[in-house]
PDB file of the backbone (N, CA, C, O) and the ligand in Angstrom, with CONECT records:
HET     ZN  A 101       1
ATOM      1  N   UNK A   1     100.087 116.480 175.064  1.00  0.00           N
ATOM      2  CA  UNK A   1      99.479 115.718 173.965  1.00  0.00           C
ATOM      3  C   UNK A   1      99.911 116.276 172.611  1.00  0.00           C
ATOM      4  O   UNK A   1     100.012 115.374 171.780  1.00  0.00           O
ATOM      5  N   UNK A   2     100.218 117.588 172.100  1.00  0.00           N
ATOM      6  CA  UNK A   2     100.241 118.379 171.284  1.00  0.00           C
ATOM      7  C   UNK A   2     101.922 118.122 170.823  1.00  0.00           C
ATOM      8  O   UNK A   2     102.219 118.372 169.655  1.00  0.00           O
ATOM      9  N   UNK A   3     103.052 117.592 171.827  1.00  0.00           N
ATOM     10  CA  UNK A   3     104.252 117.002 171.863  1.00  0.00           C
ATOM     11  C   UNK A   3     104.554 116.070 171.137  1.00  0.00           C
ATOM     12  O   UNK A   3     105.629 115.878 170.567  1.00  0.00           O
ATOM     13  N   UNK A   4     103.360 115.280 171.121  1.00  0.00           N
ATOM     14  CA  UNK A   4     103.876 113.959 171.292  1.00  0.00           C
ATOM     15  C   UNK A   4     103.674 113.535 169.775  1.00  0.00           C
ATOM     16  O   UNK A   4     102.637 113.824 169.179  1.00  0.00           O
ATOM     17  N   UNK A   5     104.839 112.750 169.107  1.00  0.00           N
ATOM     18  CA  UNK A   5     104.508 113.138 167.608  1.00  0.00           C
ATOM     19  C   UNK A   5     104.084 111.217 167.449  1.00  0.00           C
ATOM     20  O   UNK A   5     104.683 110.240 167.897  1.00  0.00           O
ATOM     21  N   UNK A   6     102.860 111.321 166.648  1.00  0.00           N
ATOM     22  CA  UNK A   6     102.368 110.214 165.953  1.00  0.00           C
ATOM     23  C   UNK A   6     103.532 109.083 165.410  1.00  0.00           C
ATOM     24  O   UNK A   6     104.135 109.391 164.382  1.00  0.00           O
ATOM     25  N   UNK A   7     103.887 107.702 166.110  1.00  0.00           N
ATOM     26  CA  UNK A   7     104.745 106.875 165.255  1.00  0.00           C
ATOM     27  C   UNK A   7     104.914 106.399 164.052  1.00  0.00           C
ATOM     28  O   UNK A   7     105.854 105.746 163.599  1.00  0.00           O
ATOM     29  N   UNK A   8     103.481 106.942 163.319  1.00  0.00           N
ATOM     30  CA  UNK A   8     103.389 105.733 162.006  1.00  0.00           C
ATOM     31  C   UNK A   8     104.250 107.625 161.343  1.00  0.00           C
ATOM     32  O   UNK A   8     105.305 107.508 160.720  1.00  0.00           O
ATOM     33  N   UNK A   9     103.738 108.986 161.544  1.00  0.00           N
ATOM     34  CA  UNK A   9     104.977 109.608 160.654  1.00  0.00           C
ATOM     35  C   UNK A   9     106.422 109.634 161.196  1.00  0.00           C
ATOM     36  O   UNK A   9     107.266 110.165 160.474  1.00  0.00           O
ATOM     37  N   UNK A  10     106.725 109.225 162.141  1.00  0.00           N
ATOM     38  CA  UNK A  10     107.605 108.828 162.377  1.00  0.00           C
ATOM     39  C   UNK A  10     108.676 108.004 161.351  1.00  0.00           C
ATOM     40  O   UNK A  10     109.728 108.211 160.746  1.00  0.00           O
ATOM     41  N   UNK A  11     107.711 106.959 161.567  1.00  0.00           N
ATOM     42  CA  UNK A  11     107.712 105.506 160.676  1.00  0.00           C
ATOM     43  C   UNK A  11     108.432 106.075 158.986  1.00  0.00           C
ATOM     44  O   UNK A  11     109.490 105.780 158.431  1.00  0.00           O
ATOM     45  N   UNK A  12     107.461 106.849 158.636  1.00  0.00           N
ATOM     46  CA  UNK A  12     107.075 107.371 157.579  1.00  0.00           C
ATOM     47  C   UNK A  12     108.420 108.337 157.327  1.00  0.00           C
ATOM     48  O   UNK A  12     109.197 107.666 156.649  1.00  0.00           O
ATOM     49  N   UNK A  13     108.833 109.280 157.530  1.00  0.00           N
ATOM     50  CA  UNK A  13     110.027 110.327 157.949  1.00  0.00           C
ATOM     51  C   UNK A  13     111.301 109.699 157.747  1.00  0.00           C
ATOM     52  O   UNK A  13     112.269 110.141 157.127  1.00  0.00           O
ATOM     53  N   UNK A  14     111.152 108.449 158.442  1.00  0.00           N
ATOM     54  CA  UNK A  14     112.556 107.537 158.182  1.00  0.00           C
ATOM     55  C   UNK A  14     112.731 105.914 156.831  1.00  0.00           C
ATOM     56  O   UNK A  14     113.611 105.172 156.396  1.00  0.00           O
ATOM     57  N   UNK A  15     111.331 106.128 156.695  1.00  0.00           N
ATOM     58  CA  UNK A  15     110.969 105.248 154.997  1.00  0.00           C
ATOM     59  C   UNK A  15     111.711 105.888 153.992  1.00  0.00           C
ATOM     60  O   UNK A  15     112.564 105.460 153.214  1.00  0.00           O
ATOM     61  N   UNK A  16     111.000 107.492 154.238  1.00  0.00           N
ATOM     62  CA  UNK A  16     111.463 108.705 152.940  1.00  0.00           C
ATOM     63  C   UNK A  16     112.794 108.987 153.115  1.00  0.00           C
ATOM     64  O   UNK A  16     113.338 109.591 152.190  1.00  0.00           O
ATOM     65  N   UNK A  17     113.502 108.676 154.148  1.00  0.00           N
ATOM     66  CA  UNK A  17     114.917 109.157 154.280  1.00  0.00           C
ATOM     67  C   UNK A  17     115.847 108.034 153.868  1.00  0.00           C
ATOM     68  O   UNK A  17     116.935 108.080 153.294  1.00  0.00           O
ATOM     69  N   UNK A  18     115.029 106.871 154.373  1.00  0.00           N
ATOM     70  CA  UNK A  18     115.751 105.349 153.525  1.00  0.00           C
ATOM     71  C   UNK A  18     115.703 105.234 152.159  1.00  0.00           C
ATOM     72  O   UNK A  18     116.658 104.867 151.475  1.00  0.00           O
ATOM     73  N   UNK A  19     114.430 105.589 151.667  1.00  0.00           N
ATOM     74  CA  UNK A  19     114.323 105.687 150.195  1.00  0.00           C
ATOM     75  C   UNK A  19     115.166 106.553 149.293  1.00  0.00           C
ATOM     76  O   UNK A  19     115.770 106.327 148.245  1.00  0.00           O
ATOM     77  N   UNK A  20     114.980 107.793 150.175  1.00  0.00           N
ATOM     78  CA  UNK A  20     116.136 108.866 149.079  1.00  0.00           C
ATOM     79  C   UNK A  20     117.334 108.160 149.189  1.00  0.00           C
ATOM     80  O   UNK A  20     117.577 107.453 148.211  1.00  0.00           O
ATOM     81  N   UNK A  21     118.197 108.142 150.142  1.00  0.00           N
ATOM     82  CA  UNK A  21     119.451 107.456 150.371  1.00  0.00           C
ATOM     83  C   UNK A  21     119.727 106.336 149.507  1.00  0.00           C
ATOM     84  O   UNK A  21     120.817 106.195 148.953  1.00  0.00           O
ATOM     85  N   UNK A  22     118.651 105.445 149.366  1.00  0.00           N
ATOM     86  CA  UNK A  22     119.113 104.441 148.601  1.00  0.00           C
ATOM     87  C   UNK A  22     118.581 104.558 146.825  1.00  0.00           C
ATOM     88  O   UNK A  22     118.901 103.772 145.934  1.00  0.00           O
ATOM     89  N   UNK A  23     117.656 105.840 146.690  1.00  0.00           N
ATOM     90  CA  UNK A  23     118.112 106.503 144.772  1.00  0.00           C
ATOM     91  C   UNK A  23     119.187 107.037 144.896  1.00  0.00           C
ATOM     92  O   UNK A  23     119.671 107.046 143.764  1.00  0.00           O
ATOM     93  N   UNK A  24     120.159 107.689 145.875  1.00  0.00           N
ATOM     94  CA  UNK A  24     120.824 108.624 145.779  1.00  0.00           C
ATOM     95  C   UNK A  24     122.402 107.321 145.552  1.00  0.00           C
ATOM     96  O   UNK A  24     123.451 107.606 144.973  1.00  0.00           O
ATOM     97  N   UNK A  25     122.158 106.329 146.032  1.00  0.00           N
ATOM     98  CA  UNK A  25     123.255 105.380 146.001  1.00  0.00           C
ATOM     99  C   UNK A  25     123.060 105.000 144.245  1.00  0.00           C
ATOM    100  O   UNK A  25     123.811 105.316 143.323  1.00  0.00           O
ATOM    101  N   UNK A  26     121.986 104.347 144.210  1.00  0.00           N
ATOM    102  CA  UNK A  26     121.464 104.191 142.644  1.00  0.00           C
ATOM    103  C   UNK A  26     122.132 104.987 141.671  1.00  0.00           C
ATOM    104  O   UNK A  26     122.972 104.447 140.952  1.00  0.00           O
ATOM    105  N   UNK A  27     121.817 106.465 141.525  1.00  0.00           N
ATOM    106  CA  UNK A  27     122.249 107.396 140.919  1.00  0.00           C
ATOM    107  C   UNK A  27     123.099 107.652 140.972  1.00  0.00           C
ATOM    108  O   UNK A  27     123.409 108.070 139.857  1.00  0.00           O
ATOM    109  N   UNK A  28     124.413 107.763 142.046  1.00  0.00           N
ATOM    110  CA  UNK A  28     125.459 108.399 142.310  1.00  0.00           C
ATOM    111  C   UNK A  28     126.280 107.293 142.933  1.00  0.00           C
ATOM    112  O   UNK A  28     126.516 107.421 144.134  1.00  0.00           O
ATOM    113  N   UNK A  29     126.738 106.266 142.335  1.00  0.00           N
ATOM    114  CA  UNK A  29     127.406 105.085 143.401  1.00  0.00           C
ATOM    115  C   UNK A  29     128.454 105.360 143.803  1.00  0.00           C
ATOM    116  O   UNK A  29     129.037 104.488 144.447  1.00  0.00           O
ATOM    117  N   UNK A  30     129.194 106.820 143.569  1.00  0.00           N
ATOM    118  CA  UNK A  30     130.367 106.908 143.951  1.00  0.00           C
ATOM    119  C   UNK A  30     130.334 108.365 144.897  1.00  0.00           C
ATOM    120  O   UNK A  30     129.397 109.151 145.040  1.00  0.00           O
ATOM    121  N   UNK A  31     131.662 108.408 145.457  1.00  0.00           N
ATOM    122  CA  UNK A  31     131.729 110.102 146.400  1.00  0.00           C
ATOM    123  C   UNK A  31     133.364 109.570 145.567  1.00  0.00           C
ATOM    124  O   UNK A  31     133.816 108.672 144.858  1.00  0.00           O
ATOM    125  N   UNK A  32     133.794 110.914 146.295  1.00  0.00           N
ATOM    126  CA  UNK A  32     134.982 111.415 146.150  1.00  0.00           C
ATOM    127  C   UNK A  32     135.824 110.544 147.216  1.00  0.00           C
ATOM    128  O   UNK A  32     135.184 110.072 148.156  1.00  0.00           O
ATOM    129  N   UNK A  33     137.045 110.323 147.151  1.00  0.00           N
ATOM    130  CA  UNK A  33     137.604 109.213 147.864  1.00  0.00           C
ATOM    131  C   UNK A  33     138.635 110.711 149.147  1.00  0.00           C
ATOM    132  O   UNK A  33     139.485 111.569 148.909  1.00  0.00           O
ATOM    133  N   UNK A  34     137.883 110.261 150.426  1.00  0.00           N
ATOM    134  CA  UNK A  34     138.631 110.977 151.437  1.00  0.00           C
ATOM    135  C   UNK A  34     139.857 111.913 151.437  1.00  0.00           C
ATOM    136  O   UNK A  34     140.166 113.098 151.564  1.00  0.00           O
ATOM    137  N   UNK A  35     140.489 110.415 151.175  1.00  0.00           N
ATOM    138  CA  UNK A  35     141.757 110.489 151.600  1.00  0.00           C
ATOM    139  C   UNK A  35     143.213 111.357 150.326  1.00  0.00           C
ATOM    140  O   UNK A  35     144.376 111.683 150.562  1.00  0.00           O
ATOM    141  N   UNK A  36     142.423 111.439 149.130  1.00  0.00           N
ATOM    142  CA  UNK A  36     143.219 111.793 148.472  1.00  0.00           C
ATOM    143  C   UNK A  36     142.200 113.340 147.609  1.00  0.00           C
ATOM    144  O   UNK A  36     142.677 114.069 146.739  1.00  0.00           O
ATOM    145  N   UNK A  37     140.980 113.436 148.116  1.00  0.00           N
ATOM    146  CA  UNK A  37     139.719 114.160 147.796  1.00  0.00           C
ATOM    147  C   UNK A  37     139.812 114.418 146.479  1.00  0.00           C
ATOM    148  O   UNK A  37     140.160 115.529 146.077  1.00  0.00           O
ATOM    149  N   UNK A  38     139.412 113.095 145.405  1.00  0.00           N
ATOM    150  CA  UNK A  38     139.127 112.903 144.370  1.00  0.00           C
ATOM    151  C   UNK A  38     140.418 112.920 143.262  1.00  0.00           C
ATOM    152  O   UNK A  38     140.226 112.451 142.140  1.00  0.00           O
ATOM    153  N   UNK A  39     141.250 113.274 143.494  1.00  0.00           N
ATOM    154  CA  UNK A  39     142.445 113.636 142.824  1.00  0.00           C
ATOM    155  C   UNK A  39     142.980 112.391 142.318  1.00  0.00           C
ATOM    156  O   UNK A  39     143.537 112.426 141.221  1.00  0.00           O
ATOM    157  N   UNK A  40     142.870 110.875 143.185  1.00  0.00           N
ATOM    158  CA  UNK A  40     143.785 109.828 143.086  1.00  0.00           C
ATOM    159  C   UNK A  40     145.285 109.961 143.441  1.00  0.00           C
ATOM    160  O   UNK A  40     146.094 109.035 143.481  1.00  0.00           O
ATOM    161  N   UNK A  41     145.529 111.326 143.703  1.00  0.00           N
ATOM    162  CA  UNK A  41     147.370 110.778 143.495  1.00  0.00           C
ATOM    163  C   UNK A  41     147.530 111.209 145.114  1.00  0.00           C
ATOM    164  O   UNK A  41     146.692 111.947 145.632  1.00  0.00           O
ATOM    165  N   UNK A  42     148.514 110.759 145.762  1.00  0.00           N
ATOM    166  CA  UNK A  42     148.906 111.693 147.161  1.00  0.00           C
ATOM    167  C   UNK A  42     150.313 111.914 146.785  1.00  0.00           C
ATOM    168  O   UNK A  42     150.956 111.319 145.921  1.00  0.00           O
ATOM    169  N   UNK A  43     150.707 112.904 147.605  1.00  0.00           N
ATOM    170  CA  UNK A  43     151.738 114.003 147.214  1.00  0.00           C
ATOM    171  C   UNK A  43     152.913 113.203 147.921  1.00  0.00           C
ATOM    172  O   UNK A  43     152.465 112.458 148.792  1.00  0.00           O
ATOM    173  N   UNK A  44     154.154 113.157 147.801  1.00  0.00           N
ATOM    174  CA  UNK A  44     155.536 112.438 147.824  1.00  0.00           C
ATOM    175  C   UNK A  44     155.761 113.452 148.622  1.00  0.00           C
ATOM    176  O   UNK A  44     155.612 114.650 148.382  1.00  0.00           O
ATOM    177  N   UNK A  45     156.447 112.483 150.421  1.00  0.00           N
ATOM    178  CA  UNK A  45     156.993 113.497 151.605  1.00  0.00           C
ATOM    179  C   UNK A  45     158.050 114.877 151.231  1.00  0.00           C
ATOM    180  O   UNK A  45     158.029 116.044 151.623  1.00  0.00           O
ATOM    181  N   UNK A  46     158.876 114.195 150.372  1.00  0.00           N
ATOM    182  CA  UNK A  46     159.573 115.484 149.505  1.00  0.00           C
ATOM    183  C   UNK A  46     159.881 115.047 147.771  1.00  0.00           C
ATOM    184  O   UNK A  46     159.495 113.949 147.373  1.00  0.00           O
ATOM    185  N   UNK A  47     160.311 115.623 147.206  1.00  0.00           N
ATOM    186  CA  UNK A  47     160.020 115.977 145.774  1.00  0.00           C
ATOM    187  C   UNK A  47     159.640 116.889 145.170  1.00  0.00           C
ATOM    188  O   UNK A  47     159.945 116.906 143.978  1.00  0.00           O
ATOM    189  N   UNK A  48     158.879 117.948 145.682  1.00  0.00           N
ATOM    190  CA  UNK A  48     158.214 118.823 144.858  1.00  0.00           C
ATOM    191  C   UNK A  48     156.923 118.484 144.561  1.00  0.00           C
ATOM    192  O   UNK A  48     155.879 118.480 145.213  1.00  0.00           O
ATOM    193  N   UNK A  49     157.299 118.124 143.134  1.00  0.00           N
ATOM    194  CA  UNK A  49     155.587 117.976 142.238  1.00  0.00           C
ATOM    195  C   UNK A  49     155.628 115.944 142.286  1.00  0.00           C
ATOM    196  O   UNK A  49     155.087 115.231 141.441  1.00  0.00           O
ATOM    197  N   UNK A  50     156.368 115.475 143.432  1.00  0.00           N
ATOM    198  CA  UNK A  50     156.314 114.448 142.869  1.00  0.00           C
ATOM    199  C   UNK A  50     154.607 113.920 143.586  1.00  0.00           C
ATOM    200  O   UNK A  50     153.804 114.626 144.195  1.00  0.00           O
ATOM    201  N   UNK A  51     154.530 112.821 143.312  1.00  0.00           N
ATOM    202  CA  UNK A  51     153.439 112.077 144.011  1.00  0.00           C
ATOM    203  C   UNK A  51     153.221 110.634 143.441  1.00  0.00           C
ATOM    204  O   UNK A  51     153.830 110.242 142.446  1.00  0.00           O
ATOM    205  N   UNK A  52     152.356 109.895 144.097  1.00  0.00           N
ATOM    206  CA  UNK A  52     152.230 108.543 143.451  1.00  0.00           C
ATOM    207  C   UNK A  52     150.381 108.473 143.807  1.00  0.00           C
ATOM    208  O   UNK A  52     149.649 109.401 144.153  1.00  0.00           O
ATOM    209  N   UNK A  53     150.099 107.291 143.609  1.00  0.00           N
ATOM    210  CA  UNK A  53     148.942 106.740 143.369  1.00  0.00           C
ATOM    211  C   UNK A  53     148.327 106.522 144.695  1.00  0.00           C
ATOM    212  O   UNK A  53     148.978 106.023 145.613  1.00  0.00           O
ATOM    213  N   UNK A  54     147.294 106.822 144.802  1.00  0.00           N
ATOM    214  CA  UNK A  54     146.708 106.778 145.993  1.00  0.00           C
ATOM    215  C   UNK A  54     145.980 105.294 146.224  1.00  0.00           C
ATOM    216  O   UNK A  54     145.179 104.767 145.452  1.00  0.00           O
ATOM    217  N   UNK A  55     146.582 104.638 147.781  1.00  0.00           N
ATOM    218  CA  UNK A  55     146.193 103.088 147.718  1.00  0.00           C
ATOM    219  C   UNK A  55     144.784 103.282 148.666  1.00  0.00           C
ATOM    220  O   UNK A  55     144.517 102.398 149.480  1.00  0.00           O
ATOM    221  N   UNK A  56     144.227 104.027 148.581  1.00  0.00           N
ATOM    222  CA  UNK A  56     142.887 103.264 149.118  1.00  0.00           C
ATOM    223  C   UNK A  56     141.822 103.798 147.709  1.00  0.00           C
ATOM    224  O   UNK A  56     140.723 103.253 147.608  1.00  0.00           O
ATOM    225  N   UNK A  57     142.161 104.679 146.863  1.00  0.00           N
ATOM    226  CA  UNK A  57     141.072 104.533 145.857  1.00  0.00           C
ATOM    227  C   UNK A  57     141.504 103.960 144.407  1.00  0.00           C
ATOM    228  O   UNK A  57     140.782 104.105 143.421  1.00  0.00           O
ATOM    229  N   UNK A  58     143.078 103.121 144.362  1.00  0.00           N
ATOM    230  CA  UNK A  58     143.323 102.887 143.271  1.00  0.00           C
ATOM    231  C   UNK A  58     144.258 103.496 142.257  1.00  0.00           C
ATOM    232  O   UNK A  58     144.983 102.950 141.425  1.00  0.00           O
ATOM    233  N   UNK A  59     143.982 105.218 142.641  1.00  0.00           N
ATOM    234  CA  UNK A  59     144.440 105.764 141.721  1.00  0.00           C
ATOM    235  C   UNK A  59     143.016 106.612 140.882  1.00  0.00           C
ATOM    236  O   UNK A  59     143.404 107.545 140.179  1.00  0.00           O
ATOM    237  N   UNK A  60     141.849 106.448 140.883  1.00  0.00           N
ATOM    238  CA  UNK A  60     140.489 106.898 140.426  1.00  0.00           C
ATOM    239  C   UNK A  60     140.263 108.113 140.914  1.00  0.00           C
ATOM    240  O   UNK A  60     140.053 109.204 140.385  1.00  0.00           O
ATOM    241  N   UNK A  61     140.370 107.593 142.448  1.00  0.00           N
ATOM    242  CA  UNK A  61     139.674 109.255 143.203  1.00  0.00           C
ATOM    243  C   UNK A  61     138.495 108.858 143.368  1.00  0.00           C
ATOM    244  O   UNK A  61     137.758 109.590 144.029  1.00  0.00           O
ATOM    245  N   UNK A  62     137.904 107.466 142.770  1.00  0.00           N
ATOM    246  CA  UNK A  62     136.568 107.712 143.565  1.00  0.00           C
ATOM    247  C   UNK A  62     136.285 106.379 144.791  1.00  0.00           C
ATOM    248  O   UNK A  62     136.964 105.377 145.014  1.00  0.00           O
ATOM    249  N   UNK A  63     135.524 106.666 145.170  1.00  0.00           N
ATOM    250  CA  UNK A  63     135.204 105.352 146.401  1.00  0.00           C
ATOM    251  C   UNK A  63     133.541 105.066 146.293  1.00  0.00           C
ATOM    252  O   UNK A  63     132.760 106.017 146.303  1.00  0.00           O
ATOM    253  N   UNK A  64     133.202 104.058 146.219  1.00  0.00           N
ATOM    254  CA  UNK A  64     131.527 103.528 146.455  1.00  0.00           C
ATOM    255  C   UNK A  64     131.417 103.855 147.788  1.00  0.00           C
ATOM    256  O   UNK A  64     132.179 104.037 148.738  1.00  0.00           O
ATOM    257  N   UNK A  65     129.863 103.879 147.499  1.00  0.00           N
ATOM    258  CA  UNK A  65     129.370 104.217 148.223  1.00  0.00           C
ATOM    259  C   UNK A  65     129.026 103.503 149.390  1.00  0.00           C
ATOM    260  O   UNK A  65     128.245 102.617 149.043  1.00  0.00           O
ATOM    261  N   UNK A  66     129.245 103.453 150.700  1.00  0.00           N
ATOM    262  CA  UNK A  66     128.440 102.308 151.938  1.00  0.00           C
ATOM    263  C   UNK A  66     127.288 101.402 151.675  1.00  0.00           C
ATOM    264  O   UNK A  66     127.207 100.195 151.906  1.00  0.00           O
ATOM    265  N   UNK A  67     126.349 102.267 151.109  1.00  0.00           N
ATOM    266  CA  UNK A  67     124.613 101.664 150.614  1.00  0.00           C
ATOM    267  C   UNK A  67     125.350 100.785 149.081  1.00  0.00           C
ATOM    268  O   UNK A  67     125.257  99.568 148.923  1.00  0.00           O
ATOM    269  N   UNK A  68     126.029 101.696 148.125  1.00  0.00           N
ATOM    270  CA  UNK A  68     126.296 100.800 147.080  1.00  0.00           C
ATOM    271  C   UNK A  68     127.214  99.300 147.415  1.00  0.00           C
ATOM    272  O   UNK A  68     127.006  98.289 146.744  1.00  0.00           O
ATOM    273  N   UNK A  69     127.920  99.324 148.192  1.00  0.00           N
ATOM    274  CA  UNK A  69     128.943  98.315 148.247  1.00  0.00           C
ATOM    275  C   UNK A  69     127.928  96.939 148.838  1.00  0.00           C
ATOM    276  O   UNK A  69     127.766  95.828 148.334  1.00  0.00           O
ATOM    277  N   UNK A  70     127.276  97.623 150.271  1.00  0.00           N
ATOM    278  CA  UNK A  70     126.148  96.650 150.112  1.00  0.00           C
ATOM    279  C   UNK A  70     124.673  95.914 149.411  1.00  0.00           C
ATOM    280  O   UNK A  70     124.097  94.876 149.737  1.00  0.00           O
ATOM    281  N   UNK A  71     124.293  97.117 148.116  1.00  0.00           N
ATOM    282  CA  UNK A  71     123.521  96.307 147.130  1.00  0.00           C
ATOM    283  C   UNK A  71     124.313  95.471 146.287  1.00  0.00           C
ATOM    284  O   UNK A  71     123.998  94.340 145.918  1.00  0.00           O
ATOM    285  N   UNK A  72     125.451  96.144 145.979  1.00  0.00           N
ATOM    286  CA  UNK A  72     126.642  94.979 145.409  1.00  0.00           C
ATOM    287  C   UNK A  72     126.546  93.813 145.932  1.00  0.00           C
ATOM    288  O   UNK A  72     126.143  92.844 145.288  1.00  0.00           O
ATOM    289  N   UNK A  73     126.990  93.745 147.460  1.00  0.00           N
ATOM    290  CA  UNK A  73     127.185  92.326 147.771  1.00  0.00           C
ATOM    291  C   UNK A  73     125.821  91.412 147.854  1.00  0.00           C
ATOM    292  O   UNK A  73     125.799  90.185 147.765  1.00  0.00           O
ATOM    293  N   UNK A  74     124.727  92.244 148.038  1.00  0.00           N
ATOM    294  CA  UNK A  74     123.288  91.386 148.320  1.00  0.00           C
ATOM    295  C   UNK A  74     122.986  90.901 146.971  1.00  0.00           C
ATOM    296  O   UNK A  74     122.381  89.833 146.879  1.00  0.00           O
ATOM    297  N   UNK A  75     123.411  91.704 145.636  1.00  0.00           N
ATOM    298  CA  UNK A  75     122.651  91.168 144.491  1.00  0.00           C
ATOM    299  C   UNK A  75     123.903  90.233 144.141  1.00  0.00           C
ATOM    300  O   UNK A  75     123.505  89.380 143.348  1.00  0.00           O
ATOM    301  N   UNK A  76     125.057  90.088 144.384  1.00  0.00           N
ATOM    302  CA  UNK A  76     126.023  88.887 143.682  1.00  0.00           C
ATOM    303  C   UNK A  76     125.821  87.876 144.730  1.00  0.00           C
ATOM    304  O   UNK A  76     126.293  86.756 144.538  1.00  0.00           O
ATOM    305  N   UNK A  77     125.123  88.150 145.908  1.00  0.00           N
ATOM    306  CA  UNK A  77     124.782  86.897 147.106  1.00  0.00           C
ATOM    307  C   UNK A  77     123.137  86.294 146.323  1.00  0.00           C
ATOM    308  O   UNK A  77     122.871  85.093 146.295  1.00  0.00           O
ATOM    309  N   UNK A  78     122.363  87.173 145.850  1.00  0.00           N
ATOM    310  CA  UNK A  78     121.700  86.893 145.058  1.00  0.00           C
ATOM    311  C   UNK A  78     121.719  86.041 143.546  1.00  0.00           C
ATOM    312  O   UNK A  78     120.845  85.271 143.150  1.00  0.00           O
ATOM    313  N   UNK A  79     122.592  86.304 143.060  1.00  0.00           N
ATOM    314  CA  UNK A  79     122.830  85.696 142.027  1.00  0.00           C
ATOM    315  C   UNK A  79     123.805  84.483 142.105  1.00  0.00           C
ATOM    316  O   UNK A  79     123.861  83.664 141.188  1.00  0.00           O
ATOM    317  N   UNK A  80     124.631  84.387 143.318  1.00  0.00           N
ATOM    318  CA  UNK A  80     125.097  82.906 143.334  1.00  0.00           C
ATOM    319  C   UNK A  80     123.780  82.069 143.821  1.00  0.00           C
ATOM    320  O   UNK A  80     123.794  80.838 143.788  1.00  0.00           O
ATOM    321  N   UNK A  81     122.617  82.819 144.284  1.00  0.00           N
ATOM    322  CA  UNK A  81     122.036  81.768 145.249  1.00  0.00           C
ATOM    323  C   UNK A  81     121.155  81.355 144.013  1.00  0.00           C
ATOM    324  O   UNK A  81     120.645  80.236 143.961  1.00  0.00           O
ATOM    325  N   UNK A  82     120.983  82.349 142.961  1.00  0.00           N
ATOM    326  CA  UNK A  82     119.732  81.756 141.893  1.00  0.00           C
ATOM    327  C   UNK A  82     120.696  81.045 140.415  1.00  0.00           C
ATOM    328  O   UNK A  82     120.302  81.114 139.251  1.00  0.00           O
ATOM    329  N   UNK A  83     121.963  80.410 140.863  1.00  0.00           N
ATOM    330  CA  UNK A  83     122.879  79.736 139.587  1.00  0.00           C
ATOM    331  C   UNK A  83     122.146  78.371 139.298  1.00  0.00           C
ATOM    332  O   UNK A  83     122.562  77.622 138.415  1.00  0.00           O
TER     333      UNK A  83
HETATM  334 ZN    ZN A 101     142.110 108.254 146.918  1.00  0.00          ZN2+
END
């Protein structure tokens, strides 16, 4: 009995973990982009110092966030639906 943990904090545990996650998207809509880890450029097979622009972040270095990309799309699905 002493095991067995109550569902509503359960419930509760994974509200507060949804909630932070989605200020933390709010606040911070971006991370560092993987593949080039924030830098934007990737390095040229040979050259030296050459390099070019990195195609999955643009060239920025940064990438949105999973949670941001989808309040993006819900509030412009939102706003075509209220034109
Ligand atoms: Zn990149």
């Amino acid at each position: 009995m002493t095991t067995l943990i109550p569902a509503s904090s359960l419930i509760l545990t994974l509200a507060a973990i949804t909630l932070g996650y989605i200020i933390a998207c709010l606040v911070w809509p971006f991370k560092n982009c993987r593949r080039c880890e924030g830098s934007g450029k990737r390095p040229a097979f040979f050259g030296g110092r050459a390099f070019r622009i990195c195609p999955r972040c643009g060239g920025n270095g940064r990438r949105l966030r999973t949670g941001r990309a989808v309040w993006n799309f819900a509030h412009r699905l939102h706003g075509d639906a209220h034109r």
